[in-house]
C-alpha positions as CSV (number, residue, x, y, z in Angstrom):
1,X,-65.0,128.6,4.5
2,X,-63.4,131.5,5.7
3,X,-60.4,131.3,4.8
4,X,-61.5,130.2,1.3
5,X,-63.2,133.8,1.8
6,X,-60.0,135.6,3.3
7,X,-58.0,134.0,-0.2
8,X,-60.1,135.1,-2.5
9,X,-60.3,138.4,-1.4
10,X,-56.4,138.3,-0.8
11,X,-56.5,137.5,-4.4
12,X,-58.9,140.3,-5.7
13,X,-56.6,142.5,-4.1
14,X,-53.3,141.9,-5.5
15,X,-54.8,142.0,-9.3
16,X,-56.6,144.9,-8.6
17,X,-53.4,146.7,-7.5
18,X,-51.3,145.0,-10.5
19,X,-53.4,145.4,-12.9
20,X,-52.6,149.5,-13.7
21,X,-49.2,148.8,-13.8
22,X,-49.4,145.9,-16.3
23,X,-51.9,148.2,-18.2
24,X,-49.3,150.9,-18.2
25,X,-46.0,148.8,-19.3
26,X,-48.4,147.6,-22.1
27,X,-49.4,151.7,-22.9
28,X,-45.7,152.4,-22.7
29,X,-44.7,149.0,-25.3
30,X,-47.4,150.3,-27.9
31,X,-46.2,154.1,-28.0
32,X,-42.5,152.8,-29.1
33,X,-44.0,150.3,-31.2
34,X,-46.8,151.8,-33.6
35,X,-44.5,155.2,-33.8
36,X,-47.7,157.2,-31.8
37,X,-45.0,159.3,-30.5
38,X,-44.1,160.7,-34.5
39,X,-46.3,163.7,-35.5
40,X,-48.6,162.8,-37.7
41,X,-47.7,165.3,-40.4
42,X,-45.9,167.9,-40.5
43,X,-46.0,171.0,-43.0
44,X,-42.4,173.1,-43.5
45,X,-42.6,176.7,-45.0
46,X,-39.6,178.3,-43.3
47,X,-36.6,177.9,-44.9
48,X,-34.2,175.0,-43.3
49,X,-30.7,176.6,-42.0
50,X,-29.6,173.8,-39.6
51,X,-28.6,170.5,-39.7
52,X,-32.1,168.8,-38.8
53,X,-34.0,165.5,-39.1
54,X,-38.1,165.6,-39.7
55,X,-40.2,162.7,-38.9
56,X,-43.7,162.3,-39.5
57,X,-45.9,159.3,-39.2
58,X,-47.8,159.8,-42.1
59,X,-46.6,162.5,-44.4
60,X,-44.6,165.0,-44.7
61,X,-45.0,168.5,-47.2
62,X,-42.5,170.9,-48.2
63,X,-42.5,173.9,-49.6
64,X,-39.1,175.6,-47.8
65,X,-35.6,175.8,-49.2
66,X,-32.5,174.1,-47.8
67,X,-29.3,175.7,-47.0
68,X,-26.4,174.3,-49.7
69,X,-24.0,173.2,-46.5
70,X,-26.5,171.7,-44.0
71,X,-27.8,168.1,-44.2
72,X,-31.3,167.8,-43.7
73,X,-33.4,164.5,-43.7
74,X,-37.9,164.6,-44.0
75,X,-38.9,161.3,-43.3
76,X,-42.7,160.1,-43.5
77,X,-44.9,158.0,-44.8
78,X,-45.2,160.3,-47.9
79,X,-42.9,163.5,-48.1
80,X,-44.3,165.9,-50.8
81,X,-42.2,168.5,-52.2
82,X,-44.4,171.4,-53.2
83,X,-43.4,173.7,-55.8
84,X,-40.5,176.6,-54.6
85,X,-38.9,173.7,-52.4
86,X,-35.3,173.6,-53.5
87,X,-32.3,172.0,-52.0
88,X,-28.8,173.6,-53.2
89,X,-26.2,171.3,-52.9
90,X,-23.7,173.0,-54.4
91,X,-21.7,174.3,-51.2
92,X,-21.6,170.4,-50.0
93,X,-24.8,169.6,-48.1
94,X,-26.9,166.9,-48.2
95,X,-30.4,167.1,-48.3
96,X,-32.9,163.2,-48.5
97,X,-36.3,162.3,-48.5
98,X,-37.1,159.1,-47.6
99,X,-41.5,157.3,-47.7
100,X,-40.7,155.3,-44.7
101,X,-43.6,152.2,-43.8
102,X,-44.7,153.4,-40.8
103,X,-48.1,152.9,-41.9
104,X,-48.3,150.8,-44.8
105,X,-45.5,148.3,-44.6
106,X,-46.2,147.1,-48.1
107,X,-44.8,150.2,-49.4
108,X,-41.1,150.3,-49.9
109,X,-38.9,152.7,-49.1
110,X,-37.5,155.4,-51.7
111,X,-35.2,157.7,-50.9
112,X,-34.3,161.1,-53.3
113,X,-30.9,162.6,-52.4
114,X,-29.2,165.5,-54.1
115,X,-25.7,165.5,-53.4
116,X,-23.2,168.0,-54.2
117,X,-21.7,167.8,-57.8
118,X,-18.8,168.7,-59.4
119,X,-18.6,171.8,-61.9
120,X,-18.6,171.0,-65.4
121,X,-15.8,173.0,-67.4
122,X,-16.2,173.4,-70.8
123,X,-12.4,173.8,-72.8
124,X,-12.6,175.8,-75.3
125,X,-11.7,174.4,-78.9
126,X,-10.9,175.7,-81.9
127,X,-11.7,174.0,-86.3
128,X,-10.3,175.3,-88.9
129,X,-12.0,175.9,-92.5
130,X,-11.7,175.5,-95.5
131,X,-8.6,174.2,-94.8
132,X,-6.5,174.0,-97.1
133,X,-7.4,177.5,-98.2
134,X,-6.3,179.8,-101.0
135,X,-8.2,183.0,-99.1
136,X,-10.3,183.3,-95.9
137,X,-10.1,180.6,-93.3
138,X,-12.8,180.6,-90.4
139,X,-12.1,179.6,-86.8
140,X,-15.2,178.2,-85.0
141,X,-15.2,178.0,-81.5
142,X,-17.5,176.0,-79.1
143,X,-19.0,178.9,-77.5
144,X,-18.6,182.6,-77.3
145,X,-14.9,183.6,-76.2
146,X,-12.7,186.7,-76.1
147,X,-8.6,186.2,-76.9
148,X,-6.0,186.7,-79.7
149,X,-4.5,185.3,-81.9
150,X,-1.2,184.9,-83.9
151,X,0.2,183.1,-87.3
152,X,3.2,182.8,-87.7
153,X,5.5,180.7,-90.5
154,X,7.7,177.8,-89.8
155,X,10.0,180.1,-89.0
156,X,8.5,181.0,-86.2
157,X,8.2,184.9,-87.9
158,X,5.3,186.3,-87.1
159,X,2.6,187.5,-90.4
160,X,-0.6,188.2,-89.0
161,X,-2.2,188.8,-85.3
162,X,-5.9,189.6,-84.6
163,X,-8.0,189.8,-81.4
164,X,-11.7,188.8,-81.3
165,X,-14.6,189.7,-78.3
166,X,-17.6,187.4,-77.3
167,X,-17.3,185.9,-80.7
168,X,-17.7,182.4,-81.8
169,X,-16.7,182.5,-85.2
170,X,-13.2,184.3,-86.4
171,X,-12.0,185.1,-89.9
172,X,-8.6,184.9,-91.5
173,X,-7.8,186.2,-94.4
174,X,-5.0,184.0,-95.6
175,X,-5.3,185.8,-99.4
176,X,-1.6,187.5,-98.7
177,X,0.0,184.8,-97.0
178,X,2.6,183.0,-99.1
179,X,2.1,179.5,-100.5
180,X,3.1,177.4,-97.5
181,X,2.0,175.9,-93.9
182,X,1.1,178.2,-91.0
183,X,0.7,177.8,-87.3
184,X,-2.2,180.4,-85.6
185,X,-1.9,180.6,-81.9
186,X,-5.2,181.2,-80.0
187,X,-4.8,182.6,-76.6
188,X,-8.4,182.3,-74.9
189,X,-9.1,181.8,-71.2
190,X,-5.4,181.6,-70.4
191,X,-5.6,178.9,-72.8
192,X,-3.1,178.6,-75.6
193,X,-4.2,176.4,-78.7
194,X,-2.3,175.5,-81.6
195,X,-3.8,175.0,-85.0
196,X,-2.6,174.9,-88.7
197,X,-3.4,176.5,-92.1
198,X,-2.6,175.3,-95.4
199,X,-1.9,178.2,-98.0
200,X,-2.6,176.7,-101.8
């Protein structure tokens, strides 16, 4: 009898001093697991001039503005982008949101990124009309430009020369040009473009 006694307090003993450190390991397991160890939302005013992850467990909101060359991710369960929030990309950086599940795993995940992109350079171009023309000829350009220009025969003498500023439409009188086929050089932006008019 007693040492059925002696065993079970044996017994009561070791659980009782296993038992915290079981409870513990368990404590440890669900902090990595359910993400506890994520703020649970976080709120960015200052403007962002590192390279820099955010994580929230539930959401994220932004009203800052991101440096053009850092990369800079806001992950959450929602990230809101309040108005003033801007990410420049245009010295290279890379700036994403991404609605992870950390709470609702039957949302999927979307992901905005803004990446840098190249710059768009419009040529400048020129039409001629009427063309044939037995007076005035118009030039029309695609924008507003500043140049010169030059006719010459196809002798390669030159007859006429004008220069234009912030225009987009040029005239030329071709009244006391000669019956006969023209070439007018227009020199804009560094650009030289050839065209042709038809005296009658």
């Amino acid at each position: 009898m007693k040492k059925n006694i002696y065993f079970f307090i044996a017994f009561l003993f070791i659980a009782a001093w296993s038992y915290p450190v079981h409870a513990q390991e368990k404590s440890n397991e669900q902090k990595v697991s359910d993400g506890t160890e994520q703020p649970k939302s976080i709120m960015i005013t200052k403007d962002v001039k590192e390279n820099i992850f955010f994580g929230a467990a539930e959401n994220i909101t932004a009203s800052s503005k991101v440096d053009g060359n850092k990369t800079v991710v806001y992950e959450a369960g929602t990230v809101t982008l309040l108005p003033g929030f801007d990410a420049d990309a245009s010295q290279g950086g890379r700036f994403t949101a991404i609605a992870n599940p950390y709470i609702q795993p039957e949302k999927k995940i979307a992901e905005i990124t803004t990446d840098i992109s190249e710059e768009i350079v419009v040529e400048p171009t020129v039409s001629l009309s009427p063309n044939p023309t037995r007076d005035f000829c118009i030039a029309k350009l695609n924008g507003s430009y500043s140049g010169k220009y030059v006719v010459y025969d196809l002798t390669g003498y030159r007859i006429d020369q004008g220069t234009f500023t912030d225009q987009q439409e040029i005239t030329i009188d071709a009244s006391l040009y000669p019956a006969g086929t023209f070439i007018v050089t227009f020199n804009i932006q560094d650009r030289i473009i050839n065209e042709k008019i038809i005296r009658l």
